[in-house]
Structure formats: structure tokens, C-alpha cells
N, C-alpha and C positions, 0 to 999 in steps of 0.2 A: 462523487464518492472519493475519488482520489485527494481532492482537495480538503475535503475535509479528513480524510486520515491524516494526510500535510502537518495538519493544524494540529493536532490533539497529542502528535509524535514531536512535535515543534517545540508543545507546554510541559515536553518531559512527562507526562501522566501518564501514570502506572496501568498497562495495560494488564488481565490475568490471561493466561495461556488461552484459555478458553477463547476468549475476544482474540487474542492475535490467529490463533487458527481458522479462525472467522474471517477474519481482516485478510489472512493471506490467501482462502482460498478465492475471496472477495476479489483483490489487487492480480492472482492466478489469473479469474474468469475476463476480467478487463484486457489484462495484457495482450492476453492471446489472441481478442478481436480486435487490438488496436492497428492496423497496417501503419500507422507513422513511427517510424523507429525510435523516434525523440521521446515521444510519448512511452514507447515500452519501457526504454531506458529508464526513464526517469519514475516507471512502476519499481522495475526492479530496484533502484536505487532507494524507494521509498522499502522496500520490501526486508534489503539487507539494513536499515540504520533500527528498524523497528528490534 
């Protein structure tokens, strides 16, 4: 999941709010079960360029 949002926010493609509220509760649900920290990080980081 994550990697593909990567990708789609990488091609600059116009997401509608709609989809990003989707994506972020999406990137939300992920993070919080991830325990490697690097990994969270780098949700969040995917979280704020969106």
C-alpha cells in the first residue's frame, strides 16, 4: 500500500481530497501497527509531501 501511494505522489498526479482522505486514513491505519520506527517515519513523511 505504501509503496504504491510512493509511486502515484512521485508522478505528481493530482489526487481529489476525496482520495487523499482515503490515502491518509489508509497511511493513519498502517502506521500505527507498524513497531519499526523507520517505517512510521517514512509513513509520515509520505503523509506530509502528499
Amino acid at each position: 500500500m505504501g509503496i504504491e501511494v510512493k509511486s502515484i505522489t512521485a508522478k505528481g498526479i493530482t489526487i481529489s481530497p476525496k482520495t487523499k482522505a482515503f490515502i491518509d486514513e489508509k497511511l493513519d491505519a498502517v502506521g500505527k501497527r507498524l513497531p519499526d520506527l523507520e517505517q512510521a517515519s517514512l509513513v509520515f513523511k509520505l503523509r506530509t509531501h502528499t
